[in-house]
C-alpha positions as CSV (number, residue, x, y, z in Angstrom):
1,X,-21.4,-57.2,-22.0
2,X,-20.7,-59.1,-24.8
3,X,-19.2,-57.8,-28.9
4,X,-23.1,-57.8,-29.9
5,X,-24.7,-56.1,-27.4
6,X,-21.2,-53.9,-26.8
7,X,-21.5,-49.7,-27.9
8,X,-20.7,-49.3,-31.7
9,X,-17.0,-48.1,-30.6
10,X,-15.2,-49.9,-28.5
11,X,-11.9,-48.6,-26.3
12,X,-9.1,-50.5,-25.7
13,X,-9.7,-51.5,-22.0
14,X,-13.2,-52.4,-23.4
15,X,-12.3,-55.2,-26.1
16,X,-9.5,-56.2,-23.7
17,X,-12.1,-57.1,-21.4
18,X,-14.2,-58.7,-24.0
19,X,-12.1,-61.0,-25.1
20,X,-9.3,-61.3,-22.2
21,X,-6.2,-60.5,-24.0
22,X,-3.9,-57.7,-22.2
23,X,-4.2,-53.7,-24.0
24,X,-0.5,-54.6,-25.2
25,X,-1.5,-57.9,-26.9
26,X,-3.9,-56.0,-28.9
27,X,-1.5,-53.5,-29.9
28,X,0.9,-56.3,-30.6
29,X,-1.5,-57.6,-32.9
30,X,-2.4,-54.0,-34.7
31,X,1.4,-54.1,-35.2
32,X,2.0,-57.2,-36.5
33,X,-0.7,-56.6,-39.3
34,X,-3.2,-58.8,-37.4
35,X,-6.0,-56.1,-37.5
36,X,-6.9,-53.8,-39.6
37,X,-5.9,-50.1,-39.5
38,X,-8.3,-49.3,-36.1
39,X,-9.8,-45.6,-36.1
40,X,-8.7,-43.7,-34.1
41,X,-11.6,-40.6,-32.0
42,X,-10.5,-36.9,-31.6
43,X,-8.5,-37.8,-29.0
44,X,-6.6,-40.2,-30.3
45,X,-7.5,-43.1,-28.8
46,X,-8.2,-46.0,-30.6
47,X,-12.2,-47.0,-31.4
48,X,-12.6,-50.8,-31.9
49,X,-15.6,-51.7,-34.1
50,X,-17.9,-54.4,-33.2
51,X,-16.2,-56.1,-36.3
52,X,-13.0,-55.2,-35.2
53,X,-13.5,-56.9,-31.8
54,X,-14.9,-60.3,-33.2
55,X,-11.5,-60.4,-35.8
56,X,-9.9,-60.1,-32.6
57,X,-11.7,-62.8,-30.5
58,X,-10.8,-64.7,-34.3
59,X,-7.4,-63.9,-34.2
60,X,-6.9,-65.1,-30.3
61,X,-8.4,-68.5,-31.4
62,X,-6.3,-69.0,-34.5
63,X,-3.3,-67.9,-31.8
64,X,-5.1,-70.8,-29.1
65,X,-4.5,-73.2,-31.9
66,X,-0.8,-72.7,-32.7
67,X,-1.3,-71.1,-35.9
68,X,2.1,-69.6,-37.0
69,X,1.8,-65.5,-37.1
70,X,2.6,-65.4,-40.8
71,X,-0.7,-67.5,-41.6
72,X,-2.6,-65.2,-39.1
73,X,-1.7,-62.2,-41.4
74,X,-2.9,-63.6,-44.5
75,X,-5.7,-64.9,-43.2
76,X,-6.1,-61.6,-42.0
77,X,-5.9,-59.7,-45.1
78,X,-7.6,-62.5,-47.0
79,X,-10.7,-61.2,-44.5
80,X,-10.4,-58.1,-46.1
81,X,-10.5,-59.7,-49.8
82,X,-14.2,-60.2,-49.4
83,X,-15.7,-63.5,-50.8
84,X,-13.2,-63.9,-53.4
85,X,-10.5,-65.3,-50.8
86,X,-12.9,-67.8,-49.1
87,X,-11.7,-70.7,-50.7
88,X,-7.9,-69.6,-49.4
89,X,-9.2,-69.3,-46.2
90,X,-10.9,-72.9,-45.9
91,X,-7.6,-73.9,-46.9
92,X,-6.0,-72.5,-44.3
93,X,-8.3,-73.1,-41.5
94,X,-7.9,-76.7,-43.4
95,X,-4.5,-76.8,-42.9
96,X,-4.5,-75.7,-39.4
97,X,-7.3,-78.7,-38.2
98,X,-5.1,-80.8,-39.2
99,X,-2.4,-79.5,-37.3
100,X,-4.4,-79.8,-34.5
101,X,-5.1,-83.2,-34.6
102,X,-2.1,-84.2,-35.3
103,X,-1.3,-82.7,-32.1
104,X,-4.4,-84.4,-30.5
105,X,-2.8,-87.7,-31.4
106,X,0.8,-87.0,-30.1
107,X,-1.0,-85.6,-27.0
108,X,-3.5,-89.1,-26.4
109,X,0.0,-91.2,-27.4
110,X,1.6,-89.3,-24.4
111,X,-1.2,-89.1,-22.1
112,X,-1.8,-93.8,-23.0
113,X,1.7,-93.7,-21.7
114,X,1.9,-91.6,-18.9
115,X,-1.5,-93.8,-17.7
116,X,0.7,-96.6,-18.3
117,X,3.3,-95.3,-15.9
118,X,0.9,-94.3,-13.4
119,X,-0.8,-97.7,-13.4
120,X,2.7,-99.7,-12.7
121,X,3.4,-97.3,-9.6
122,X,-0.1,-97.9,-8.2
123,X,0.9,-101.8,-9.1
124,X,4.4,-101.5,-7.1
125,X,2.7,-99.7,-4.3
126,X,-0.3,-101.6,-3.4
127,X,2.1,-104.9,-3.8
128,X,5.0,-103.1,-1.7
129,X,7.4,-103.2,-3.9
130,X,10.7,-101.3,-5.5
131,X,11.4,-100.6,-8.9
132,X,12.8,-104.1,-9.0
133,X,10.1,-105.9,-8.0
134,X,11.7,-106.1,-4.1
135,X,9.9,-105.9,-1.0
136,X,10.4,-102.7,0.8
137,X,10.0,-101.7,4.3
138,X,7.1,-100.5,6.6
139,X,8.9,-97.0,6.3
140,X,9.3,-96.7,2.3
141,X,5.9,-98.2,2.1
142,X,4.6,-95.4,3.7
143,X,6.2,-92.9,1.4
144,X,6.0,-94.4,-1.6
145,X,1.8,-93.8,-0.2
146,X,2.6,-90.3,-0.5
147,X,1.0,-88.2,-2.9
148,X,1.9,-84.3,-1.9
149,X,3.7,-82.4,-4.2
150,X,6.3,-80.5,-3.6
151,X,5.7,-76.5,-4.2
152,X,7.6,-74.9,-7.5
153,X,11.4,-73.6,-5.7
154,X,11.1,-77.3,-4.9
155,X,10.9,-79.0,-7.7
């Protein structure tokens, strides 16, 4: 099932599975002013709109992103201004992007030099050598072939 072809109300354990986040998440974001007031049926029980379950797919990604709970909220409410608060919005979704790349660059400065490091090991070990540049034995030669990793209590 998917949000458009979902019933017009949606239960909890429905737009959890929907859009993967845990029945306490989505309270978590109810609480946090995230989502709108959801209606609540005669029993109580909250009933998720179709709209209210694509703001919450919205809200995961903004969360996916890194984007600080405080901007969530006003984007959030902004949502509710109607079309007066689109510029605001493209600000902020603006303003996030570039967050994001700017993490996309740290992250492809990191991952050049862990290729780097990686590169010099498989250097030193198809030569046979140390750290130093030394000749090692048969027996180090054989471990420094080894590429098992140790399991987590082990680390």
């Amino acid at each position: 099932m998917t949000i458009t072809d979902a019933p017009s109300w949606l239960t909890i354990a429905d737009v959890s599975q929907l859009t993967g986040l845990s029945a306490p998440t989505l309270r978590w974001y109810e609480r946090q002013g995230l989502l709108p007031r959801v209606q609540r049926g005669p029993d109580r029980r909250r009933r998720y709109s179709q709209r209210d379950a694509q703001l919450v797919v919205l809200l995961a990604r903004l969360r996916a992103t890194g984007m600080p709970t405080e901007e969530m909220r006003l984007f959030a409410t902004w949502l509710a201004g109607g079309a007066q608060t689109h510029g605001r919005r493209l600000a902020l979704l603006e303003r996030q992007g570039e967050r994001i790349r700017a993490q996309m660059d740290d992250l492809a400065r990191n991952l050049e030099a862990l290729e780097a490091k990686a590169s010099h090991y498989r250097s030193l070990i198809a030569a046979g050598l140390d750290c130093d540049e030394q000749p090692v034995g048969e027996v180090v030669a054989q471990l420094q072939r080894r590429t098992d990793l140790p399991t987590a209590p082990e680390l």
